[in-house]
C-alpha positions in Angstrom: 54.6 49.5 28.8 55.8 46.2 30.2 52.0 45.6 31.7 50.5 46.4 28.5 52.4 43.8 26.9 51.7 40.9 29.7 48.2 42.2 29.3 48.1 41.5 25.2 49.3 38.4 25.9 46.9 37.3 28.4 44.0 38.3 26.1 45.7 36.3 23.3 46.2 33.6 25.0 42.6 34.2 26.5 40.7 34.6 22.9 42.6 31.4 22.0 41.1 29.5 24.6 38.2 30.1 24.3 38.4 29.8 20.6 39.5 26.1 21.7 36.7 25.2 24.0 34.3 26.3 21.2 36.1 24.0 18.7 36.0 21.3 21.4 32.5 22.1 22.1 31.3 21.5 18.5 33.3 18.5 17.8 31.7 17.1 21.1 28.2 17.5 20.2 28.9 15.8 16.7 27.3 12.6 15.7 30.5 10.5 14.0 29.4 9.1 11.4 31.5 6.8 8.7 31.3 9.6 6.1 33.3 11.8 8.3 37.0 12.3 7.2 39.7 10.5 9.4 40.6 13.6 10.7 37.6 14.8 11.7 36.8 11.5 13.5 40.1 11.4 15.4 39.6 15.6 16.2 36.3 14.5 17.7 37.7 11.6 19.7 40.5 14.0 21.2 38.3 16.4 21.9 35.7 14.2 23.9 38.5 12.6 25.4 40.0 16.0 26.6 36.5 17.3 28.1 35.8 13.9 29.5 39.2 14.3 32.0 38.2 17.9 32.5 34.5 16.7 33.8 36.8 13.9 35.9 38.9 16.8 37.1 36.0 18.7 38.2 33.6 16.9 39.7 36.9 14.7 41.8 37.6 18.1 43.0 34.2 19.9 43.3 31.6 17.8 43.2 29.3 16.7 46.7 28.6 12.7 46.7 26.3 11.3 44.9 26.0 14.8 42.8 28.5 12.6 39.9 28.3 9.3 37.9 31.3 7.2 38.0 33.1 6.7 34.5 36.1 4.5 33.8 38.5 7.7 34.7 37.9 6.8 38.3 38.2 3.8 38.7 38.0 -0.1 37.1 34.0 -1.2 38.3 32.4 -2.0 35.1 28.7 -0.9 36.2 25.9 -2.7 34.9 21.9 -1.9 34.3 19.8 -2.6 36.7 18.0 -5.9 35.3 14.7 -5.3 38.0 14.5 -1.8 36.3 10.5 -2.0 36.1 11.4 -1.0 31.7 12.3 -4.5 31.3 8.5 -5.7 33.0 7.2 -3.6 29.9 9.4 -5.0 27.5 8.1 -8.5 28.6 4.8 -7.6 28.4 4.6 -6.1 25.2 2.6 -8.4 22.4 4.8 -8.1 19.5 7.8 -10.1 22.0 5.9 -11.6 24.9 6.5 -15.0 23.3 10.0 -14.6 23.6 9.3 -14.5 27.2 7.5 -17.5 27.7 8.9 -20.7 29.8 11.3 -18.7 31.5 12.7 -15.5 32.3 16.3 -16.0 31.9 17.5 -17.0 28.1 20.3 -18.7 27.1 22.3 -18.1 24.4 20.7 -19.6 21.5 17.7 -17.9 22.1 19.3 -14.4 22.1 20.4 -15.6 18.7 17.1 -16.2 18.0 15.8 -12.5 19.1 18.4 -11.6 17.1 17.0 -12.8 13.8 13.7 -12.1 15.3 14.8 -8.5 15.1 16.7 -8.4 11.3 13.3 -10.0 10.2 11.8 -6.5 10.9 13.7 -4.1 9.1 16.6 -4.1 6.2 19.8 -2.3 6.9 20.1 1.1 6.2 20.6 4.5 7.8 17.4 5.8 9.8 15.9 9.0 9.2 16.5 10.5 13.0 18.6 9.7 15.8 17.0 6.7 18.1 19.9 7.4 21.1 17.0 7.6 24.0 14.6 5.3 22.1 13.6 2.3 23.5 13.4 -1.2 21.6 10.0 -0.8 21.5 9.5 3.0 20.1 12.2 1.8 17.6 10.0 -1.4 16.7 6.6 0.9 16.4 9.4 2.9 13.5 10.5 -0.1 11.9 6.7 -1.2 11.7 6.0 2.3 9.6 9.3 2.0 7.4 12.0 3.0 9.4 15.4 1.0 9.2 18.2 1.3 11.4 22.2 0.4 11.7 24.0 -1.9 13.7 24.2 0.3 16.7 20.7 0.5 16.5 19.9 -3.1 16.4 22.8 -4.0 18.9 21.2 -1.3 21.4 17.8 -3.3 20.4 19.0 -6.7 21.1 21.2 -5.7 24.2 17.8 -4.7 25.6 15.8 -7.7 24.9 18.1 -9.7 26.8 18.3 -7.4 29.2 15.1 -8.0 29.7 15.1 -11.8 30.1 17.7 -11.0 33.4 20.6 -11.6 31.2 23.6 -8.9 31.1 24.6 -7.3 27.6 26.9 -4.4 26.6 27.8 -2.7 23.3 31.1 -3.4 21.6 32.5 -1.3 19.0 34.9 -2.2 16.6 37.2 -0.2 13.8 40.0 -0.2 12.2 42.9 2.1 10.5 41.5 2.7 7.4 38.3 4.0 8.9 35.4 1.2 8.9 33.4 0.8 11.8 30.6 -1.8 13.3 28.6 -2.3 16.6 28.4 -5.6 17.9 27.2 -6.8 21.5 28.5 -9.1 24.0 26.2 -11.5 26.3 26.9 -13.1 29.3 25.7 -16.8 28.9 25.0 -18.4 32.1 24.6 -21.4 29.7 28.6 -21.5 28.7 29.8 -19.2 31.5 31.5 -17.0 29.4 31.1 -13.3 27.2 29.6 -14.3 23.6 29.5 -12.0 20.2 26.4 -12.3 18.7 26.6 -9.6 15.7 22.7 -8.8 15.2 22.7 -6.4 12.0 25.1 -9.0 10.0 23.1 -11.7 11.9 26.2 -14.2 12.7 28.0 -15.3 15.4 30.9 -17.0 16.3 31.8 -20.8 17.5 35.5 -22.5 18.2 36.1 -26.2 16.8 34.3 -27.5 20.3 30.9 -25.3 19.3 31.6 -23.0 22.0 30.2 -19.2 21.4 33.3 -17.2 21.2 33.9 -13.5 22.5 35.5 -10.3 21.4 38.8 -11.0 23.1 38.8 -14.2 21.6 37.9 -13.2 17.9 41.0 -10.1 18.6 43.4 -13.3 19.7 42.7 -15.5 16.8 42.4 -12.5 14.3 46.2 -12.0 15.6 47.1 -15.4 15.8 48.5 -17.8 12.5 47.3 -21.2 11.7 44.1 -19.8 14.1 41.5 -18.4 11.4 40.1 -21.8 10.0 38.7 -23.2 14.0 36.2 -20.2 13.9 32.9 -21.9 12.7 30.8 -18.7 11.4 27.1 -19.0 11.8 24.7 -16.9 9.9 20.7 -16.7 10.6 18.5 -17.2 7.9 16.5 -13.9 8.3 16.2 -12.4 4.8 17.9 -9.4 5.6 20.5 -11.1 7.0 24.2 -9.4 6.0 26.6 -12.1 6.3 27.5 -14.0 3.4 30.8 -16.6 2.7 32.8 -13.4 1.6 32.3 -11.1 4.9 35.4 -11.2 6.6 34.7 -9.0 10.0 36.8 -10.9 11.4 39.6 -10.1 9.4 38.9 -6.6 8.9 37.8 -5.5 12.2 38.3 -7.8 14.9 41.9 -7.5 14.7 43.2 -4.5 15.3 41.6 -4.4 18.9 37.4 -3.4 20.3 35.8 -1.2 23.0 33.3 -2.4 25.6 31.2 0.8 25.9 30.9 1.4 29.7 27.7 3.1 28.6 24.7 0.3 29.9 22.6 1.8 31.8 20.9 3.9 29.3 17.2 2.7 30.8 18.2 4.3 34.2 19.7 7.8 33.4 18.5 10.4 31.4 22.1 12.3 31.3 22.4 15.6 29.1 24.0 16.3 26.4 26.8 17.8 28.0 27.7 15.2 30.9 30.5 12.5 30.1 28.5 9.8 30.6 26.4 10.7 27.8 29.2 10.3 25.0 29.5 6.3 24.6 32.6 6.7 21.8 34.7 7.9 25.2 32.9 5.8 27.8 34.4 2.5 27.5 37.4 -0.2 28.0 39.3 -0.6 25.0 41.6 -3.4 24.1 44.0 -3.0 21.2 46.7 -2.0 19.0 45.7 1.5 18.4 47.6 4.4 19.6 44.8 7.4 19.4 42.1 5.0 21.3 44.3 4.1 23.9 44.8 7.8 24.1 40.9 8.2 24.8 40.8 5.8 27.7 42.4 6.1 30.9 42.4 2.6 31.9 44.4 1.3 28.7 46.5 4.4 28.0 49.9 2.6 27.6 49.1 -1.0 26.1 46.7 -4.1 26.8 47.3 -5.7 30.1 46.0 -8.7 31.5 44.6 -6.9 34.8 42.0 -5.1 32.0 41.3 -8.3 30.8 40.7 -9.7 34.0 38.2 -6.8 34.9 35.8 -6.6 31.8 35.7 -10.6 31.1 35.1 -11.4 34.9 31.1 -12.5 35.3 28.6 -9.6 35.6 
C-alpha cells in the first residue's frame, strides 16, 4: 500500500514536470512583443532564464570542447563578431552602400550617424510583415525597397551591421521600463572619441554632453538618475523624414533610467544556432545594468545589483 502511494506521487509529481517544461517550452519559443501582458512578458523572461542555466548546467557537465558556445553564465568575456567575416566584404560591395565605403574602411562616428539616417530614409516605422531575425541588412533593404517597414530592433540590427562592416564594433542595447515600454538602440565603439556611443537609428537621434562628446548607455542611465544633470545632454535628431524624434520625446526620461542590457548576442553573421540553443534567445543573452529586480534575475553576472567590476567589463575597448 505504502509503494503505491510513493508511486502516485512520483507520477504526480512526474505529470507536473513535464507539464512545466511544456509551459517553459512554449513561452521560450514566443516572440515578445509590446502587446503582450506584463505577465506574460515576465513568464517568458523566467522561463528563458530557467532553460538558459539548465543548457549551462548541461553542457558544463556533459558537453566535449568545442561541442558549446560560451554565454555570459560562464564566464565575463564579452565576445565580439568577427569584423574579417568575408559577409562584411559583401556588404561593402553592394551598390545601394558602396559609397558609404569609400575613402576608408574604418568610420567614425559621425558617419555611422550618417548610415543611420541613410537607413530611416528607406523605410517609415512600423511593424514588418514577418520576422527578419536571420536576415541580413541587405535582404532587409531588398524588403524595404518592395514596401516592407521594420522596428527599431530591425534597424539597430541593420545599422550594427553596416558598421560592422566598416571594421568598427557594434552591439544591441535594449531598454524598458516598469510600466512595460520597450526600444532597441545600439552602441558603437568610436576609435574617434575612444569611448561606447548611443546612436538610436529608428528615432534617428543621438546623444552629446555640454563638451559635444557622443554619450553612452551608462552615461544616459547616470544622468537619467542624477538631479541638476538632464539639461547638459544636447539631443541631436537627423533630418531624415521619417525621423521619430521630435522636442517632446523624452527616452531619456522614460527608458534610460531605470537601467539597459547589452545583448551578448553579436555574432549573428557567424552562427546559424537553432531555435532551441541559448545563444539563440538574445532577451536572456546579455549584461544588464539596472534597477530592476526580475532582469537581474535573468542574468547571472548582475544577479544581486550593479557593480563596478560589470562596468569595467562591458565599457572596456572591444
Amino acid at each position: 500500500m505504502k509503494h503505491l502511494k510513493i508511486k502516485k506521487i512520483i507520477i504526480i509529481l512526474s505529470v507536473l514536470l513535464i507539464f512545466c517544461l511544456l509551459l517553459a517550452s512554449y513561452l521560450i519559443i514566443q516572440d515578445r512583443s509590446r502587446h503582450k501582458s506584463r505577465f506574460v512578458s515576465s513568464s517568458m523572461r523566467i522561463s528563458k532564464s530557467i532553460v538558459m542555466r539548465g543548457f549551462h548546467t548541461y553542457f558544463t557537465l556533459f558537453s566535449e570542447e568545442g561541442a558549446y558556445t560560451a554565454t555570459p553564465f560562464d564566464g565575463t568575456e564579452f565576445r565580439y563578431v568577427d569584423l574579417n567575416h568575408p559577409f562584411f566584404s559583401k556588404i561593402r560591395k553592394d551598390k545601394r552602400i558602396s559609397h558609404l565605403y569609400k575613402n576608408n574602411r574604418q568610420i567614425d562616428f559621425y558617419k555611422a550617424v550618417f548610415m543611420a539616417n541613410f537607413l530611416r530614409d528607406l523605410f517609415p516605422h512600423g511593424p514588418p510583415h514577418k520576422s527578419y531575425y536571420r536576415d541580413s541588412v541587405l535582404e532587409m533593404m531588398d524588403a524595404a525597397e518592395n514596401g516592407e517597414k521594420f522596428l527599431c530592433a530591425d534597424i539597430s540590427k541593420m545599422l550594427a551591421q553596416l558598421i560592422q562592416a566598416s571594421g568598427n564594433q557594434a552591439r544591441i542595447v535594449s531598454l524598458s521600463n516598469s510600466k512595460g515600454k520597450a526600444h532597441v538602440v545600439l552602441e558603437m565603439w568610436s576609435n574617434h572619441f575612444n569611448k561606447w556611443a548611443i546612436i538610436d537609428a529608428d528615432y534617428n537621434v543621438y546623444y552629446q554632453d555640454d563638451k559635444n562628446i557622443p554619450l553612452s548607455a551608462l552615461e544616459l542611465y547616470q544622468i537619467a538618475n542624477s538631479k541638476n544633470q538632464m539639461n547638459k545632454v544636447k539631443r541631436v535628431a537627423g533630418n531624415s523624414l521619417n525621423t521619430l524624434h521630435t522636442s517632446n520625446t523624452k527616452l531619456i526620461e522614460t527608458l534610460y533610467k531605470e537601467g539597459f542590457t547589452i545583448w551578448f548576442y553579436n555574432k549573428w553573421i557567424e552562427s546559424d544556432f537553432s531555435r532551441w540553443h541559448p545563444a539563440r534567445s538574445p532577451h536572456n543573452m546579455g549584461f544588464y545594468l539596472g534597477n530592476s529586480a526580475l532582469l537581474r534575475f535573468c542574468y547571472r553576472l548582475s544577479n544581486s545589483s550593479e557593480t563596478q567590476d560589470l562596468r569595467n567589463i562591458v565599457y572596456a575597448p572591444p
